[in-house]
py3Dmol code that shows the C-alpha trace and the ligand (Angstrom):
import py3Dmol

protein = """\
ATOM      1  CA  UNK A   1      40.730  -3.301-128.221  1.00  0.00           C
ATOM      2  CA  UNK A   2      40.632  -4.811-131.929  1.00  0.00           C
ATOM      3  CA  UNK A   3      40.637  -8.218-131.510  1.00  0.00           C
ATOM      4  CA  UNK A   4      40.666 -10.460-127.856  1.00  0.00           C
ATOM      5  CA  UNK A   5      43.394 -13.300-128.413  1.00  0.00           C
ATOM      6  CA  UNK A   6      44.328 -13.524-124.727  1.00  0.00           C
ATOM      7  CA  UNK A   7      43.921 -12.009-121.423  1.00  0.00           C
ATOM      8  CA  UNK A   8      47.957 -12.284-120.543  1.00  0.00           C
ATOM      9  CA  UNK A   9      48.272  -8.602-122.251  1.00  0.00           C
ATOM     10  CA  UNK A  10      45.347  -7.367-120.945  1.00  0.00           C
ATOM     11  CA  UNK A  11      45.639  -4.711-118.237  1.00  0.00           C
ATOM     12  CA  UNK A  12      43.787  -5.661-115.129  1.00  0.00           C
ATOM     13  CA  UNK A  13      41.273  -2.345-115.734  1.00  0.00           C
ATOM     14  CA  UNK A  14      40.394  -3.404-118.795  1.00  0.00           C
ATOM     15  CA  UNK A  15      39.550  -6.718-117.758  1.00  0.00           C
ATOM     16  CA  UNK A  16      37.668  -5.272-114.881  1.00  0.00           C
ATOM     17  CA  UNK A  17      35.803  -3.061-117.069  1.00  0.00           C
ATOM     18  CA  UNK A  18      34.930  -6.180-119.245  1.00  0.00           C
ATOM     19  CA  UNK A  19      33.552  -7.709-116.217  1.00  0.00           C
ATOM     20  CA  UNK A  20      31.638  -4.850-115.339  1.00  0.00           C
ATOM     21  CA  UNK A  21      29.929  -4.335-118.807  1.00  0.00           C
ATOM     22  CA  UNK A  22      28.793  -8.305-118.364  1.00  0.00           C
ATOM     23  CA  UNK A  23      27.374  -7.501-115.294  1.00  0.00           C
ATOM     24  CA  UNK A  24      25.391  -4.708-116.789  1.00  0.00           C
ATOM     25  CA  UNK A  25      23.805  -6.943-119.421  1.00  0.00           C
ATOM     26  CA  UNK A  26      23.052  -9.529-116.558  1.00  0.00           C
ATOM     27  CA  UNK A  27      20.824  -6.555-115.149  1.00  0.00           C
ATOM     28  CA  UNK A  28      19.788  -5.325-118.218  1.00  0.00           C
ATOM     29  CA  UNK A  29      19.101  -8.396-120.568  1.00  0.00           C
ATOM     30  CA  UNK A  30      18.629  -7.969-123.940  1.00  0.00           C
ATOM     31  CA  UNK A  31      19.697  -4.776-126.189  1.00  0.00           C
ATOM     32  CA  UNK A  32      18.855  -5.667-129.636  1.00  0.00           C
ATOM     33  CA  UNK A  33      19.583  -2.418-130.802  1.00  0.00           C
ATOM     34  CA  UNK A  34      23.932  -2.850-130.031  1.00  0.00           C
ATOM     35  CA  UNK A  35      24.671  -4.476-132.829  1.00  0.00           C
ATOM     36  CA  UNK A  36      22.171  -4.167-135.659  1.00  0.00           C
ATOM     37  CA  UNK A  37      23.671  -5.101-139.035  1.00  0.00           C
ATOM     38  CA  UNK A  38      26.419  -6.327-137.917  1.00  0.00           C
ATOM     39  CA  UNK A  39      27.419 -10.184-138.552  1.00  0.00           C
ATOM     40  CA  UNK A  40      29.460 -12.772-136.408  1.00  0.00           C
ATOM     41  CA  UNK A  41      30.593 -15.871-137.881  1.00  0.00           C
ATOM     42  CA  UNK A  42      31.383 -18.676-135.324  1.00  0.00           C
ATOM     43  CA  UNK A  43      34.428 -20.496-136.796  1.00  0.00           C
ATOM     44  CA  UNK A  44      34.684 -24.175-134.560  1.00  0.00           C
ATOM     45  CA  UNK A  45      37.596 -26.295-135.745  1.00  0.00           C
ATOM     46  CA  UNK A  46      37.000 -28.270-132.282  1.00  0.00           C
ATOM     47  CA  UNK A  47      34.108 -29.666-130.951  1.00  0.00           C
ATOM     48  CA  UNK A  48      31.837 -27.336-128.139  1.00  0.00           C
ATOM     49  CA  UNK A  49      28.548 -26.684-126.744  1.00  0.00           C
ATOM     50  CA  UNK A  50      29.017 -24.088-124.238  1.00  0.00           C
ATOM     51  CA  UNK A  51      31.057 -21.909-125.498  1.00  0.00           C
ATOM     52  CA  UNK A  52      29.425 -21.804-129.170  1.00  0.00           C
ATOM     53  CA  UNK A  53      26.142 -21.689-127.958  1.00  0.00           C
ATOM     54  CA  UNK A  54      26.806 -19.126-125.810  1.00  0.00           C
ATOM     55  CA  UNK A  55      28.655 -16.785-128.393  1.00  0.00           C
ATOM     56  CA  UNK A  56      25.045 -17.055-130.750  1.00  0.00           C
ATOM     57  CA  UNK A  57      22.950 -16.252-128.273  1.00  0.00           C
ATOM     58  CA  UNK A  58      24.939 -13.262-127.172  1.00  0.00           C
ATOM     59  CA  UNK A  59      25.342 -12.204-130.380  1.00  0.00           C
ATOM     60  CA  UNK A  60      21.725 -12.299-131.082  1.00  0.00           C
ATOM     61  CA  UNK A  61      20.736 -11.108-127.740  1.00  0.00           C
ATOM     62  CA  UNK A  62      22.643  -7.913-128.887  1.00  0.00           C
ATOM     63  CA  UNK A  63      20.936  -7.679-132.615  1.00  0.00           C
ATOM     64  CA  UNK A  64      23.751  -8.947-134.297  1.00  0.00           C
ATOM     65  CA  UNK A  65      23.655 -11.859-137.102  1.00  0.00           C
ATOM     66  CA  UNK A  66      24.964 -14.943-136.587  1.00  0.00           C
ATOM     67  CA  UNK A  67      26.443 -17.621-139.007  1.00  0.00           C
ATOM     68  CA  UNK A  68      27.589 -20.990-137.411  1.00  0.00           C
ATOM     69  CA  UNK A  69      30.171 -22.421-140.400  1.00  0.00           C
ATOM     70  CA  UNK A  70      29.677 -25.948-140.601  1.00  0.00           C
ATOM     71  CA  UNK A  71      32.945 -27.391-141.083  1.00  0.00           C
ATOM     72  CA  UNK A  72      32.335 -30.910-142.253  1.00  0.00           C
ATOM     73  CA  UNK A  73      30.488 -29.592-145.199  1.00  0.00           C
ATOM     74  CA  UNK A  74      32.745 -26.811-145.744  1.00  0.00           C
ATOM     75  CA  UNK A  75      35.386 -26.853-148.594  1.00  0.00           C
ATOM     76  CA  UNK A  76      38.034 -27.393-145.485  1.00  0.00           C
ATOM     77  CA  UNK A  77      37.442 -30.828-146.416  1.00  0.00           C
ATOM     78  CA  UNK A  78      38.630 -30.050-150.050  1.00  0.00           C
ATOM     79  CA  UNK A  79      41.659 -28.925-149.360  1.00  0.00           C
ATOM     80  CA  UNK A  80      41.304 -24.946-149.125  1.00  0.00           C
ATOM     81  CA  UNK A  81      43.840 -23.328-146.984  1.00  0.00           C
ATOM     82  CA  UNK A  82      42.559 -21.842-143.873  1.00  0.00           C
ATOM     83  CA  UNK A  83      44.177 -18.526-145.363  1.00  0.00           C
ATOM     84  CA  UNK A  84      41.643 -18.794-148.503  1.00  0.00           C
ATOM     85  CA  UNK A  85      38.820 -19.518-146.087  1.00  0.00           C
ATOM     86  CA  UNK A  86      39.564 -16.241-144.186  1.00  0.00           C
ATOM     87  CA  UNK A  87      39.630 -13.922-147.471  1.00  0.00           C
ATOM     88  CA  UNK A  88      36.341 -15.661-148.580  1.00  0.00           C
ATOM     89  CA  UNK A  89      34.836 -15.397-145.324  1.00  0.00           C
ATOM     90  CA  UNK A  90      35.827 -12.124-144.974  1.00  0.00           C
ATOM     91  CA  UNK A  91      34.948 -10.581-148.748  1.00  0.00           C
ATOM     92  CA  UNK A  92      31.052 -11.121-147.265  1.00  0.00           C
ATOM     93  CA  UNK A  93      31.622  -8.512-145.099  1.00  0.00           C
ATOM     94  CA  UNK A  94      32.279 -10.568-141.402  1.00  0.00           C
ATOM     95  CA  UNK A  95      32.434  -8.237-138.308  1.00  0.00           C
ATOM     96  CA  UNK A  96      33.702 -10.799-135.848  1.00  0.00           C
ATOM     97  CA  UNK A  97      35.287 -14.285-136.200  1.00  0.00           C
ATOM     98  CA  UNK A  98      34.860 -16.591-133.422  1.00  0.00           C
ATOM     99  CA  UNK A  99      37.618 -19.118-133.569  1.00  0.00           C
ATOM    100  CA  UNK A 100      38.532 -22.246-131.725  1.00  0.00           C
ATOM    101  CA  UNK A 101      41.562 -24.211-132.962  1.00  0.00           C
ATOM    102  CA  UNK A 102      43.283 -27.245-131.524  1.00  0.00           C
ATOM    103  CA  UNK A 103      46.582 -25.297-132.654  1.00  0.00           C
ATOM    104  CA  UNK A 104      48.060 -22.709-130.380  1.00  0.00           C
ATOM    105  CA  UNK A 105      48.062 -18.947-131.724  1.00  0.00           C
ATOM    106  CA  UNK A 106      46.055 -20.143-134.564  1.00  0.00           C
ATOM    107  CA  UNK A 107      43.813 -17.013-133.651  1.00  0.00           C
ATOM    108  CA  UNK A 108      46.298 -14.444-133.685  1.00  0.00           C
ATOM    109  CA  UNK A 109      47.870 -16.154-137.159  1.00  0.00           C
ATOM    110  CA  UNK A 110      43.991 -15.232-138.668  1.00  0.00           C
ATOM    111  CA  UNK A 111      44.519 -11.695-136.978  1.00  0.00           C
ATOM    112  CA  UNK A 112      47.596 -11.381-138.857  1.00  0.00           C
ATOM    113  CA  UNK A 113      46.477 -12.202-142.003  1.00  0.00           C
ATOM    114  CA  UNK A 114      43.056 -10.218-142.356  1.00  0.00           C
ATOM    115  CA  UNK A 115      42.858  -8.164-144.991  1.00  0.00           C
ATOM    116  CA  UNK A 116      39.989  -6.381-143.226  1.00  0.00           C
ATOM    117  CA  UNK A 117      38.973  -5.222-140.045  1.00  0.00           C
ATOM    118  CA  UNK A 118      36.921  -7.876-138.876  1.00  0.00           C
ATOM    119  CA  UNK A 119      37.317  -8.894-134.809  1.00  0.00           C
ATOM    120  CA  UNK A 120      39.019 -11.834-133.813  1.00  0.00           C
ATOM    121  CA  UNK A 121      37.697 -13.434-130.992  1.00  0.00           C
ATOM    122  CA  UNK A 122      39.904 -16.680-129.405  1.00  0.00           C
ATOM    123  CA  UNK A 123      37.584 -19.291-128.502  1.00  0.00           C
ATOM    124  CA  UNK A 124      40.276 -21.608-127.377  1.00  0.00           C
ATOM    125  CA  UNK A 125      43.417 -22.158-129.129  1.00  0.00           C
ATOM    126  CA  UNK A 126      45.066 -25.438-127.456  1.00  0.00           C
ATOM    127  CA  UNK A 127      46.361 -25.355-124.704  1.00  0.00           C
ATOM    128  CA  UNK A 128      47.447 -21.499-124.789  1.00  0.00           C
ATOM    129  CA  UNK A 129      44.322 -19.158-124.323  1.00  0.00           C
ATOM    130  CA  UNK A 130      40.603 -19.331-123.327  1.00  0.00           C
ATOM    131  CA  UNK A 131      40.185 -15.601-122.689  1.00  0.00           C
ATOM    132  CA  UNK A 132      36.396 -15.084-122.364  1.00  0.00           C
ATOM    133  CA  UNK A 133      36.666 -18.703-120.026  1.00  0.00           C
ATOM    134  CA  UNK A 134      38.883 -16.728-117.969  1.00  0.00           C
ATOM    135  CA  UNK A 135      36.543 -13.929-118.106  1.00  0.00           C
ATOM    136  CA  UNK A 136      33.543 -15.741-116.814  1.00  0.00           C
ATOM    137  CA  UNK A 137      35.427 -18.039-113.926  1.00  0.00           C
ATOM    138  CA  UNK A 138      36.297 -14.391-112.605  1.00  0.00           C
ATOM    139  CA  UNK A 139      32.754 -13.091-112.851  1.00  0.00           C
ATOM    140  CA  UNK A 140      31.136 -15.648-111.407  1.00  0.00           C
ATOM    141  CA  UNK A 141      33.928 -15.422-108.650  1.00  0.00           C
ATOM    142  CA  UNK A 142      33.149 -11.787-107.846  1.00  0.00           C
ATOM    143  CA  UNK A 143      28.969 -12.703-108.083  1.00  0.00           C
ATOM    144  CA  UNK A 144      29.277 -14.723-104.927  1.00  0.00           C
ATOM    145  CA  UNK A 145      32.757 -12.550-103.396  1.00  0.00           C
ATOM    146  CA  UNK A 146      32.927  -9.108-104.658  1.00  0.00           C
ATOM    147  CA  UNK A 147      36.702  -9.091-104.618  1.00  0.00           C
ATOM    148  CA  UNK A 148      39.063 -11.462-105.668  1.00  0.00           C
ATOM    149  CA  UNK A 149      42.373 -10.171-103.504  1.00  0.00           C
ATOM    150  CA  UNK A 150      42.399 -12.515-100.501  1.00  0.00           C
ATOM    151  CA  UNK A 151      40.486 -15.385-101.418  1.00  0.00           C
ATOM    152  CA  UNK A 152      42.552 -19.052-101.896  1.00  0.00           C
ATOM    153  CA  UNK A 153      41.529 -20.117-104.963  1.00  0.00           C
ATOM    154  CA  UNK A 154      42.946 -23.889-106.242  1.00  0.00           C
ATOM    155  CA  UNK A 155      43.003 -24.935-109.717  1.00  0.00           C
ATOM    156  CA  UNK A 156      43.498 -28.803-110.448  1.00  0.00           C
ATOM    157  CA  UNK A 157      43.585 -31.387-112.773  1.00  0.00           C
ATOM    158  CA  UNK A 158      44.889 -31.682-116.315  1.00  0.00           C
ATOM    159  CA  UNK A 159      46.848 -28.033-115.988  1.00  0.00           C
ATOM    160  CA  UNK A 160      49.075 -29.048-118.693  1.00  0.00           C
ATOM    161  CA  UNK A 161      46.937 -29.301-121.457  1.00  0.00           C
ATOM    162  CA  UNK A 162      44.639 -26.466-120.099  1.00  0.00           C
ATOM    163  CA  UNK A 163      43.985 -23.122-121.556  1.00  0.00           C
ATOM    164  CA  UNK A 164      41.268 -22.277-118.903  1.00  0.00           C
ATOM    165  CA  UNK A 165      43.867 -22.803-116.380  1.00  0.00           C
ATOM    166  CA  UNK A 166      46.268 -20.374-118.191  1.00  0.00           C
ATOM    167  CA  UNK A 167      43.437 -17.813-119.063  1.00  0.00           C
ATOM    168  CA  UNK A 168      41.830 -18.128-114.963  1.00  0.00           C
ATOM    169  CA  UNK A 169      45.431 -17.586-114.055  1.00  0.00           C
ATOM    170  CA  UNK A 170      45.993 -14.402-116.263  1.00  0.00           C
ATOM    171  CA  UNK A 171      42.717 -13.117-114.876  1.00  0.00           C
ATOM    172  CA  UNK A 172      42.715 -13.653-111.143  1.00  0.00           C
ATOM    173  CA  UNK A 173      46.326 -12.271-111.191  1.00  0.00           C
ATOM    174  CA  UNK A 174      45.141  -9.518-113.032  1.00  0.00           C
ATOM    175  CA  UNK A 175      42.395  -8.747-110.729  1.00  0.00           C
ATOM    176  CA  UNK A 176      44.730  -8.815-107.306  1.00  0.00           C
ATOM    177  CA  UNK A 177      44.633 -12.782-106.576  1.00  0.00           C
ATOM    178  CA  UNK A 178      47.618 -13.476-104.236  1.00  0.00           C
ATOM    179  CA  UNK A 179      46.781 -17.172-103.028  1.00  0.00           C
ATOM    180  CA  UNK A 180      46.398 -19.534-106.675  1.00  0.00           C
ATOM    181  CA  UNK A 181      47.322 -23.139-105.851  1.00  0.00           C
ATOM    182  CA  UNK A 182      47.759 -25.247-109.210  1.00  0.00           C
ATOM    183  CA  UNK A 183      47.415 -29.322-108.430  1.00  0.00           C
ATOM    184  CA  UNK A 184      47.464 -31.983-110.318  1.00  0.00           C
ATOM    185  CA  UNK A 185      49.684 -35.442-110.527  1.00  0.00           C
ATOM    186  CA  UNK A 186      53.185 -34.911-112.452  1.00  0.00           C
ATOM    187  CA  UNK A 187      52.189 -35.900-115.717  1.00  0.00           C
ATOM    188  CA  UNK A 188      49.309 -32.990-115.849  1.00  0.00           C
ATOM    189  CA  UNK A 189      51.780 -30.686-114.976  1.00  0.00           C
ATOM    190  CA  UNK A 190      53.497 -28.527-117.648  1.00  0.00           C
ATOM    191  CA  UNK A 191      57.465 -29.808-117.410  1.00  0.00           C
ATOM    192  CA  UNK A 192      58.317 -26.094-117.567  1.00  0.00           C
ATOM    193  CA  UNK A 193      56.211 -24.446-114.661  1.00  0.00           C
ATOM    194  CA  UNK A 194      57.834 -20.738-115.058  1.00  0.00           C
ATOM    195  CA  UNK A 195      55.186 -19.345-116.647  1.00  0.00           C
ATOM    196  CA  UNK A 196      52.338 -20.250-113.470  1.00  0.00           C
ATOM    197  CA  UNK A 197      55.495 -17.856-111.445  1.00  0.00           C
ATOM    198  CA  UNK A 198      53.239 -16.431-108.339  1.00  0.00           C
ATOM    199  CA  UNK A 199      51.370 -19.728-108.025  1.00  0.00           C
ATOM    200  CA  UNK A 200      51.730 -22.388-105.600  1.00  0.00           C
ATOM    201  CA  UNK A 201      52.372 -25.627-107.769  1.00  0.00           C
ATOM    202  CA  UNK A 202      51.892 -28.967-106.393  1.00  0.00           C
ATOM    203  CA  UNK A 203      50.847 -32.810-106.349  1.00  0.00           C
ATOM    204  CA  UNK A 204      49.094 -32.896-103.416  1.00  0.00           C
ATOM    205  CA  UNK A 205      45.477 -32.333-103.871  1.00  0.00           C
ATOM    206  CA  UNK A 206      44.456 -32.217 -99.980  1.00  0.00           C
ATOM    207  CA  UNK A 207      46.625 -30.028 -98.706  1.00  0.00           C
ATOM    208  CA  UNK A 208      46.011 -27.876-101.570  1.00  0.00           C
ATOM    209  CA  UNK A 209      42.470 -27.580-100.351  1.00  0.00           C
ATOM    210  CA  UNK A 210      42.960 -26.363 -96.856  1.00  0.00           C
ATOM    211  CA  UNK A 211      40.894 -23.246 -96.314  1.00  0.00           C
ATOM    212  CA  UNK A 212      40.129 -22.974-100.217  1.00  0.00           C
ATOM    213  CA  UNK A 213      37.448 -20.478-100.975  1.00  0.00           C
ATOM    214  CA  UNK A 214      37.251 -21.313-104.617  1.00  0.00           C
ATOM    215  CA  UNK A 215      37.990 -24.528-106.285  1.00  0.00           C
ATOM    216  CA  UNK A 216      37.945 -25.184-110.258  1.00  0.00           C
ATOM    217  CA  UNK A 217      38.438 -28.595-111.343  1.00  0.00           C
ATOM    218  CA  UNK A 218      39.782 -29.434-114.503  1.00  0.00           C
ATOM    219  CA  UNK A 219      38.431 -32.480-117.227  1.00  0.00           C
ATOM    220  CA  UNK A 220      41.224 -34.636-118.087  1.00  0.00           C
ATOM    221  CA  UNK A 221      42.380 -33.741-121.848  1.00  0.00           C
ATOM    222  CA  UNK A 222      42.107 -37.066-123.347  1.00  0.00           C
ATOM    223  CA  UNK A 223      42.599 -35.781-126.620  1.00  0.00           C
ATOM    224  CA  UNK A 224      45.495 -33.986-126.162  1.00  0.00           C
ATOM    225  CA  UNK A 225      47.567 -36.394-124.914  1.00  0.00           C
ATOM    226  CA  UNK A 226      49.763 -39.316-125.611  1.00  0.00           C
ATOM    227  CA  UNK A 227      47.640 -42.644-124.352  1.00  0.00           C
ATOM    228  CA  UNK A 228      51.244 -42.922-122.081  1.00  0.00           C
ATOM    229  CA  UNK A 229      50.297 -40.450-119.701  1.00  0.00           C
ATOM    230  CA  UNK A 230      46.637 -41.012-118.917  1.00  0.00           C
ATOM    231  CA  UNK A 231      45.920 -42.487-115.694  1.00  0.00           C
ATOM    232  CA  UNK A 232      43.460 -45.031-115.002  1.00  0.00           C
ATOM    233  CA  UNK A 233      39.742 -42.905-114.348  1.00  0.00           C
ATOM    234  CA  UNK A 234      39.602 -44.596-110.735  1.00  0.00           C
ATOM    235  CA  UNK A 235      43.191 -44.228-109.928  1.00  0.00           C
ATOM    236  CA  UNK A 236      42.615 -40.389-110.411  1.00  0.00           C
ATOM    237  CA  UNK A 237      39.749 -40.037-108.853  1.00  0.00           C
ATOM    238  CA  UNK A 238      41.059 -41.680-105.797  1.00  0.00           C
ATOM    239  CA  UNK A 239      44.137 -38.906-105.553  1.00  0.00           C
ATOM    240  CA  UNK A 240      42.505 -35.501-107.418  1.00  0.00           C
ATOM    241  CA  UNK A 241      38.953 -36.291-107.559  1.00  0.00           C
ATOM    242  CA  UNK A 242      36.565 -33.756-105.586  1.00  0.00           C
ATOM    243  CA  UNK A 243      34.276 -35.599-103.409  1.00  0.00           C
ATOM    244  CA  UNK A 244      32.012 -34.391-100.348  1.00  0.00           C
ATOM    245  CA  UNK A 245      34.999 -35.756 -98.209  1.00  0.00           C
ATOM    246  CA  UNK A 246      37.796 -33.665 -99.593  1.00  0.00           C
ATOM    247  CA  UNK A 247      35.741 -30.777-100.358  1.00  0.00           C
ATOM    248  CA  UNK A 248      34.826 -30.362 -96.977  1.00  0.00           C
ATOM    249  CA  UNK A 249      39.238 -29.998 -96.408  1.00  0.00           C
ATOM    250  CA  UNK A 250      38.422 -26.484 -97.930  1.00  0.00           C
ATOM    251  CA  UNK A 251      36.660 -23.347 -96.072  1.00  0.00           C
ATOM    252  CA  UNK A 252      32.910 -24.169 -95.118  1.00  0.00           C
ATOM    253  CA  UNK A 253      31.621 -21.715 -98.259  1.00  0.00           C
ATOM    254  CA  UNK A 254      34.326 -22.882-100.554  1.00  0.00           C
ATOM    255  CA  UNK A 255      32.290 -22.481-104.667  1.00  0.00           C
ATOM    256  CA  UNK A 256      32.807 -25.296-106.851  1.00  0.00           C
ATOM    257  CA  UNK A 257      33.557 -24.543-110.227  1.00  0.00           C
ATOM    258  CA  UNK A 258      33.994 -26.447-113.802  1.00  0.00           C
ATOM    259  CA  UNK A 259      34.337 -25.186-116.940  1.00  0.00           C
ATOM    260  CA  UNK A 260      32.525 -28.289-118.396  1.00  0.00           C
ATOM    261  CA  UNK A 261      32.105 -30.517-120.197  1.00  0.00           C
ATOM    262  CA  UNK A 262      32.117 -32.924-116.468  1.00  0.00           C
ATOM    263  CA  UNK A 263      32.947 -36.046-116.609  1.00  0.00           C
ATOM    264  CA  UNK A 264      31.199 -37.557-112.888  1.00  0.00           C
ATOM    265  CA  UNK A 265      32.983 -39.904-111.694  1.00  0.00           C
ATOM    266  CA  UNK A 266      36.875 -38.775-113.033  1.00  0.00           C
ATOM    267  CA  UNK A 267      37.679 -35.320-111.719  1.00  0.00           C
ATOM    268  CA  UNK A 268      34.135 -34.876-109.381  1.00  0.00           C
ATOM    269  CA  UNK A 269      31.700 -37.030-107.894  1.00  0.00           C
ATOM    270  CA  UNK A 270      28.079 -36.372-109.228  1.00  0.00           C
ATOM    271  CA  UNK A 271      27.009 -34.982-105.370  1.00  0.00           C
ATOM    272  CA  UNK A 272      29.318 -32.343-105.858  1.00  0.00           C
ATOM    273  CA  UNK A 273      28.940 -30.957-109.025  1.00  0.00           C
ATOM    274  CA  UNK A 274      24.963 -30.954-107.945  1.00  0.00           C
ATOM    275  CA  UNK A 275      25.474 -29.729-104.330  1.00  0.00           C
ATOM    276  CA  UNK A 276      24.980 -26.739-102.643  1.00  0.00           C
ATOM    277  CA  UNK A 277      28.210 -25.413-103.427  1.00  0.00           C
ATOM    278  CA  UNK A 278      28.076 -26.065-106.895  1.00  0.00           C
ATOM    279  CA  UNK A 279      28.295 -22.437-109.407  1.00  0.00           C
ATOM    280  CA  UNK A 280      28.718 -24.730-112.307  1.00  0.00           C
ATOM    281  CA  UNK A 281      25.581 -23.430-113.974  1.00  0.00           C
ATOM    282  CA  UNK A 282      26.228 -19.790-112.832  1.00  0.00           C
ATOM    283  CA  UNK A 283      29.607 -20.146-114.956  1.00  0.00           C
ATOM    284  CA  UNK A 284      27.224 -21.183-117.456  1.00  0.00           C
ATOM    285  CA  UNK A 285      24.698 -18.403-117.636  1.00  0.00           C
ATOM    286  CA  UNK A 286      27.861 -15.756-117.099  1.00  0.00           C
ATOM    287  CA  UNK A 287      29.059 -16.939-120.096  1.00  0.00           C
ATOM    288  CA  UNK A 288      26.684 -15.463-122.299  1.00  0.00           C
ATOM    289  CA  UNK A 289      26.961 -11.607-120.417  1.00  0.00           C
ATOM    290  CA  UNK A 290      30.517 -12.484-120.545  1.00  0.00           C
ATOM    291  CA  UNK A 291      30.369 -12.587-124.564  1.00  0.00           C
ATOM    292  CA  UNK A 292      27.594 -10.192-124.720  1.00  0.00           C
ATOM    293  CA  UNK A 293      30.472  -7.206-122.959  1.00  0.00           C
ATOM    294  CA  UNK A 294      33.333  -8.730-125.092  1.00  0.00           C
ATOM    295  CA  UNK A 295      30.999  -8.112-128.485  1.00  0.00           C
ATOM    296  CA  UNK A 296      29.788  -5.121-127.416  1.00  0.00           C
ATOM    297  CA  UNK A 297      33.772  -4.037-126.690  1.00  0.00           C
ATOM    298  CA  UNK A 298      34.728  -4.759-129.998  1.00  0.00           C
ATOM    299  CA  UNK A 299      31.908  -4.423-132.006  1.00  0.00           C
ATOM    300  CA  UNK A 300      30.428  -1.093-130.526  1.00  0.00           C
ATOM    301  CA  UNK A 301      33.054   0.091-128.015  1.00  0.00           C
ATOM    302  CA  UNK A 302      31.196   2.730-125.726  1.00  0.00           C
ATOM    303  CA  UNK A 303      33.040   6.778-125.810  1.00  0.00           C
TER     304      UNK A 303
END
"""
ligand_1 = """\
12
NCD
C 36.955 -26.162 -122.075
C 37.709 -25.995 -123.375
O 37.238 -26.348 -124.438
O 38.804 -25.495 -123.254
N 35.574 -26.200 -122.214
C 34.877 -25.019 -122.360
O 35.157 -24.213 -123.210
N 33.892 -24.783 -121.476
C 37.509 -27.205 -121.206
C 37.522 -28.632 -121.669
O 37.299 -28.951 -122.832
O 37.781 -29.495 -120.812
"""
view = py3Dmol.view(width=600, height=400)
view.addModel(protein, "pdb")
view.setStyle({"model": 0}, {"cartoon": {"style": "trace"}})
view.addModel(ligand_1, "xyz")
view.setStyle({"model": 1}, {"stick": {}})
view.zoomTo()
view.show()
């Protein structure tokens, strides 16, 4: 593995043995030795918290050196191509990129064009790939389940504008889901729904819920969207919005998930991103073992 753009290509083994690596660093913790002069530059063209954090403190908790670019005082603003950026960046000697673009493929473009062998590491590219989101929604799963093959597992909200949704997909397929329901109104539904094939795609949220043992709800991509197709915040929240009422449709241990950032209120009431069944913050702290194994994969792949 050179660079991690997406998990579609990914063979289910290797994204098992990703998972399994991140589970090893949650038992482990730190191992400042992995990575030792080596440098990761976190390249954020969209706005983030848990994801960027997450990558530096990975990084660091593996020895590694980290460099957060600051876009709005970066030369970007002058003009430079994103091409001359890369060659700069790179002639300092960068061993990973971290990238997040609002423009689909825009990490496998920078792949493309390296002149050197620095890692490319997709930290969401619009609404195409989140691969290490898709990486921690399925470790978290397996924390609380083990095994992924016969569990229900719905996905809903804005699934049109979603690259967690397409990156959870490509994982729990890959690890033996059978049973992924997609739901959301029409408008939050891709036109073209080929490429969810194997999934169960639909508008109704409730019946999507019966028996669930995982649910992941999705934030509404405001800015990714024509003002047209945005429902009113109580409107949706009426038809997808995950109270106590319609969570308790799904199986009695049904795990709530959300990739974050929340927005109470829109897509979940407050009580259930706090309650009991709530793994919001687990999805949080398996993000960082998450990045720690994909770092570690790249950066000092194990014989
Ligand atoms: C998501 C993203 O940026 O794709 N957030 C994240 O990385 N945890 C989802 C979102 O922005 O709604």
């Amino acid at each position: 593995m050179r660079h991690l753009l997406t998990l579609e290509t990914l063979p289910g083994a290797k994204i098992a043995h990703l998972l399994e690596r991140a589970e090893d660093f949650r038992t482990r913790g730190r191992q400042r030795d992995l990575l030792v002069d080596r440098t990761v530059l976190n390249l954020f063209f969209e706005p983030s918290t848990r994801t960027r954090t997450s990558f530096e403190i990975a990084a660091r908790r593996l020895g590694a050196d980290v460099v957060n670019f600051d876009l709005s005082r970066s030369s970007t603003t002058k003009g430079e191509s994103l091409l001359d950026t890369l060659h700069t960046l790179e002639a300092m000697r960068l061993d990973a990129l971290v990238v997040r673009h609002n423009e689909n493929r825009m990490p496998d473009w920078l792949a493309e064009h390296a002149n050197t062998d620095v890692a490319i590491i997709n930290a969401g590219d619009g609404s195409r790939a989140h691969p290490t989101q898709g990486l921690l929604d399925a470790l978290t799963i397996r924390q609380h389940r083990r095994n992924l093959e016969n569990l229900a597992i719905v996905i809903c909200g804005d699934i049109r504008h979603s690259r967690v949704a397409r990156s959870d997909v490509h994982a729990f397929t890959a690890l033996g889901a059978r049973d992924i329901r997609l739901c959301a109104p029409r408008a939050l539904l891709p036109e073209d729904t080929s490429e969810f094939a194997g999934c169960v795609v639909s508008e109704d949220f409730d019946a999507a819920l019966d028996n669930a043992d995982v649910v992941i709800m999705l934030r509404i991509q405001k800015e990714r969207m024509a003002a047209a197709l945005l429902p009113a915040d109580s409107d949706y929240f009426a038809q997808y919005g995950l109270d106590a009422r319609r969570l308790a449709l799904a199986a009695p241990d049904c795990m709530v998930l959300h990739p974050g950032p929340i927005n109470r209120g829109v897509e979940i009431a407050g009580e259930v991103a706090d309650g009991a069944q709530s793994r919001i913050l687990d999805q949080v702290s398996n993000g960082v073992f998450v990045r720690m194994a994909v770092l570690a994969e790249l950066l000092a792949p194990r014989a």
